[in-house]
N, C-alpha and C positions, 0 to 999 in steps of 0.2 A: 544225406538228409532226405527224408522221403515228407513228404507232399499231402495236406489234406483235401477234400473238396472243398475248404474255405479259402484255399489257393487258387482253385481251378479258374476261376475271372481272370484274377491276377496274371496266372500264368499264359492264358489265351489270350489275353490283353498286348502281353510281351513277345509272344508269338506274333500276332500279327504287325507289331512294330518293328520288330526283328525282318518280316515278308516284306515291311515298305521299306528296309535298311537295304535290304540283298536287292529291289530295285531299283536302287541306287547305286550299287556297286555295276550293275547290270548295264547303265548306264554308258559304262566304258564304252559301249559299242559308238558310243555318239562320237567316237575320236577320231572317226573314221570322216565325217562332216563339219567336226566345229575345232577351232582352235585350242590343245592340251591349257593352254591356259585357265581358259574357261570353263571348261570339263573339271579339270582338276580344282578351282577355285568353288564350282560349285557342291562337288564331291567333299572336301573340305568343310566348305558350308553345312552341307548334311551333314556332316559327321559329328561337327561343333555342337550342333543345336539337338543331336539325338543323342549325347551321350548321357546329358542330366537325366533324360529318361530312364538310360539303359542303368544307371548309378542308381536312382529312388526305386527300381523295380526288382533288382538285384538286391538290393539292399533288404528289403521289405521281404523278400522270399527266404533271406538268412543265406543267400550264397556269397557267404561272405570268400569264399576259396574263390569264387571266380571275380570277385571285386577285385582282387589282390592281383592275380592275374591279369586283369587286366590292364589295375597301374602300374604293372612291372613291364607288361609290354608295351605300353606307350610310352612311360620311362623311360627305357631301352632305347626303344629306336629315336625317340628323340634326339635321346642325348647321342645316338650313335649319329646320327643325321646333321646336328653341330659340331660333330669332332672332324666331318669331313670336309677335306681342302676343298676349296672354291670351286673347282673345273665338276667332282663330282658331287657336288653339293646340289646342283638344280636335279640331275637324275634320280638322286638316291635319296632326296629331301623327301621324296614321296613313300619312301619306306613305312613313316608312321600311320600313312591313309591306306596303304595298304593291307600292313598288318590291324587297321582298326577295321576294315571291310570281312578280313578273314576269320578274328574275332568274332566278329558277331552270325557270318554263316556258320561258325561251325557250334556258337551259343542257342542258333535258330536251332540247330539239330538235335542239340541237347535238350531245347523247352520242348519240343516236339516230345522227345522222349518222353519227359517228363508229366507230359499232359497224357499222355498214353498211359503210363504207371495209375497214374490216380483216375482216370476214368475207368481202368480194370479192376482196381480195389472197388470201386464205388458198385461196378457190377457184380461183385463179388459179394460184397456185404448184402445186395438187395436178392442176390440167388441164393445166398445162406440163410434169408431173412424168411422167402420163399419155402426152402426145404421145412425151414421148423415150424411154418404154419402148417403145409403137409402132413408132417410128423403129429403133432398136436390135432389134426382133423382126424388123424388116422387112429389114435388116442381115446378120442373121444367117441370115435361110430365104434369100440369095441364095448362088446358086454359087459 
């Protein structure tokens, strides 16, 4: 699906959302000072309260492939993270923050993309828009 410049807010919008998500995965480094509990609780936290985002902005853009995507991967490891006996259950519980962290870096990469495509077209159109006044000046200073 390709992208107009009546996306472009939209999509910078979600790009910079997506920058405050990855520093909070980034965050990880604090496990080195603060108890995984708490790290992981508030990681957690973040991820709860940015995903309505991540769902109305997605939504709104029509990437519907990557909505689906992404309830299939949370799904997943959910449901994989409930099937596990109790001993691996606290390690591997963290499988869905994980893959919601990895999600959305590799989503940042894609909007990045994406913002790059439509500000080329938009230079495109205004360097095309350029040539045919050229053309038309050069038109008109003829005999």
């Amino acid at each position: 699906m390709t992208h107009t410049a009546f996306d472009l807010p939209r999509l910078r919008r979600l790009h910079q959302w997506l920058t405050l998500e990855s520093w909070a995965g980034v965050s990880c480094g604090a496990l080195y000072w603060l108890p995984y509990s708490l790290v992981g609780s508030l990681l957690g936290i973040a991820a709860v309260a940015f995903t309505p985002i991540l769902v109305v902005h997605l939504w709104a853009l029509g990437r519907r492939g990557w909505l689906a995507t992404f309830v299939g991967l949370m799904g997943g490891l959910f449901l994989l993270g409930g099937a596990l006996p109790g001993p691996w259950r606290g390690l591997l519980g963290l499988l869905p923050l994980l893959g919601f962290y990895v999600f959305t870096w590799v989503l940042k990469l894609a909007v990045g993309e994406w913002i790059q495509e439509v500000e080329e077209a938009i230079r495109w159109r205004i360097e095309k828009a350029r040539w045919a006044d050229e053309a038309a000046a050069e038109m008109a200073a003829l005999p």
